[in-house]
C-alpha positions in Angstrom: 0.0 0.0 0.0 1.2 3.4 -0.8 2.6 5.3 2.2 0.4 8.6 2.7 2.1 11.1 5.3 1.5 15.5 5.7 5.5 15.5 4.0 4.5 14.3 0.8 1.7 15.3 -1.7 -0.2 13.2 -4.3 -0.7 14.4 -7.6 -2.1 13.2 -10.7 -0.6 14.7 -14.0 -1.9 13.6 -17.6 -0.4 16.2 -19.9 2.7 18.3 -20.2 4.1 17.3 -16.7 4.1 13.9 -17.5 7.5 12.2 -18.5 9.1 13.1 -21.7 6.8 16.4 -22.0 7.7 20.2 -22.1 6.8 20.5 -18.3 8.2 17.6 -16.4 11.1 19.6 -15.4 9.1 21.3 -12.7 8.4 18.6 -11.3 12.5 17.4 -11.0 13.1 19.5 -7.2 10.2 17.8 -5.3 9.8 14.2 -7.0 9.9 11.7 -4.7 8.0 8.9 -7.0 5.9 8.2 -10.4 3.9 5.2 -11.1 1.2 4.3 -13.5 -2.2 5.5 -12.8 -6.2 5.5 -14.3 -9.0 7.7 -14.0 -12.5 8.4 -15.3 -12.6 11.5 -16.9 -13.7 13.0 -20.4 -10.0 14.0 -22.3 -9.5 16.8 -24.6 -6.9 18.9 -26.5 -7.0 22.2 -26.3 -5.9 23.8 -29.9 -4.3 27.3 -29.1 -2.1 26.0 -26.0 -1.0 22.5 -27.3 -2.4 21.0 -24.1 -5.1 18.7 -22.9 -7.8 19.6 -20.7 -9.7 17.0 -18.3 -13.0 17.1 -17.2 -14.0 14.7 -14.2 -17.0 12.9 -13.3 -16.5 14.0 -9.4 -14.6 15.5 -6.7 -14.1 15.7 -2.9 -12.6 18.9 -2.5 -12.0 21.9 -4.2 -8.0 23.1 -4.1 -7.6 26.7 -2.1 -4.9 28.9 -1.3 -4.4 27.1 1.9 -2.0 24.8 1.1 -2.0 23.0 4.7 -5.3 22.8 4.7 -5.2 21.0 1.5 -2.6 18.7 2.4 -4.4 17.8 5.6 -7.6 17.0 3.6 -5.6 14.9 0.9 -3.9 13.0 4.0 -7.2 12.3 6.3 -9.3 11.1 3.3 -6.1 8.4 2.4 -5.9 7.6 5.7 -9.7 6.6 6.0 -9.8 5.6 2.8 -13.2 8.1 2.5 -16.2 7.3 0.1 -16.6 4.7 -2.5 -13.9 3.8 -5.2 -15.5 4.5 -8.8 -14.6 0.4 -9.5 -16.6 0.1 -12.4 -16.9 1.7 -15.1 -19.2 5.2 -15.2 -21.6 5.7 -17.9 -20.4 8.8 -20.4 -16.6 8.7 -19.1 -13.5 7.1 -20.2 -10.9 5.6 -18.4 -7.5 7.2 -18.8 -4.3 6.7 -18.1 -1.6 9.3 -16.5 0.8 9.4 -13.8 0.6 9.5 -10.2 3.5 11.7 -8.9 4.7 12.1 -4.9 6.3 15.0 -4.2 8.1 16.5 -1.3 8.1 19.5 -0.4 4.4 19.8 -1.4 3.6 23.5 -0.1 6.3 24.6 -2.5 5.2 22.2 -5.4 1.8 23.7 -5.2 2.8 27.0 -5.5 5.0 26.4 -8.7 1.9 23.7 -10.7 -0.9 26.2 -9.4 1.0 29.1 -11.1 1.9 26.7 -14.4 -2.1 25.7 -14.4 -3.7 29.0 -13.8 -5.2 28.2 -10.4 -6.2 31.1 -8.5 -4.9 33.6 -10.7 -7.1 34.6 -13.9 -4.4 33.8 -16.8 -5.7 31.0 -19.5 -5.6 28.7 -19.8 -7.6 28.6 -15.9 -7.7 25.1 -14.6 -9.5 24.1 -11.0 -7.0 21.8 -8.9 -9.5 19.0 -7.6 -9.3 15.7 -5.5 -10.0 12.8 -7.4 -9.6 9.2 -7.1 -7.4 7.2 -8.7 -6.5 3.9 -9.2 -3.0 2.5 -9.4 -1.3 -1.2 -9.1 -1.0 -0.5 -5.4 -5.3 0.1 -5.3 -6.9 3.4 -5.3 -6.4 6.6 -3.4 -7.1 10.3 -3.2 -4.4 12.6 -5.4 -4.9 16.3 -6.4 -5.3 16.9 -10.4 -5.8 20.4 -12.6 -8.5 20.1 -14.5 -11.7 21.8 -16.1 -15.6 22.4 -15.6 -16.2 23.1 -19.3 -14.0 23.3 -21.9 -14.2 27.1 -23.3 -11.2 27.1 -25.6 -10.8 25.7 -29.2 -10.7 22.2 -28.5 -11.3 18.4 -29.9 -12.4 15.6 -27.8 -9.5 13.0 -27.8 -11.0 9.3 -27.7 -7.9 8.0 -26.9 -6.3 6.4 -23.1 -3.7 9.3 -23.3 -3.3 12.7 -24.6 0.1 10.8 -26.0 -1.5 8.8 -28.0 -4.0 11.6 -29.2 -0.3 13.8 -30.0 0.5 10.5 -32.1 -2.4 11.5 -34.6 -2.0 15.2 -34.8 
């Protein structure tokens, strides 16, 4: 079982700060580990930034400014392993794949993905930073992931696992 403590943060990255993409470098001063992860969600591309866009089927909690308070919500809700575990397979949404980072440091991690994503500040492209469950080979648990209520930009809906594999075909 993966180890959940207040030093370390969960997050769940599909896109850019994913391995091998433009953005994974932020990521470099507070990764601790990356593994393999799903999720349900709806996946698209978002034309004028070269990024892809997530919406999800649910949340727990809303991201805020409060970083501790964040932390301590992502940590209780692992710890109790709160609320059911989307196991099968939800009508309208896909399962995806992405990563599921742990970083150190996580009140200074925040600060530098909110500002790349747009959270709390009103830049575009403007993502919300949610909790979401997801699943990995360890079982599932709670992690923190950027993504959007509606999709406002230029966009296509990618019907692929990945927003690699969507890249692929572009």
């Amino acid at each position: 079982m993966i180890s959940v403590n207040e030093q370390t943060m969960f997050m769940l990255v599909y896109g850019t700060l994913k391995r091998g993409f433009r953005n994974h470098h932020l990521l470099q001063p507070y990764l601790h580990s990356i593994r393999s992860a799903s999720f349900w969600g709806k996946l698209y591309h978002l034309h004028d930034y070269e990024c892809p866009a997530v919406i999800f089927p649910e949340h727990l909690a809303q991201g805020s400014g409060d970083y501790s308070h964040d932390l301590r919500i992502q940590m209780g809700l692992n710890q109790q392993r709160h609320g059911l575990f989307p196991e099968v397979e939800q009508e309208g949404w896909t399962r995806l794949s992405g990563e599921l980072v742990e970083l150190q440091n996580p009140r200074e991690a925040f600060v530098v993905l909110d500002q790349l994503e747009g959270f709390l500040c009103e830049e575009s492209p403007s993502y919300e930073r949610i909790l979401i469950p997801v699943h990995t080979d360890q079982g599932w648990l709670y992690a923190w992931a950027y993504g959007m209520d509606t999709i406002p930009y230029s966009h296509s809906s990618v019907s692929k696992e990945t927003w690699t594999e969507a890249c692929e075909v572009h």
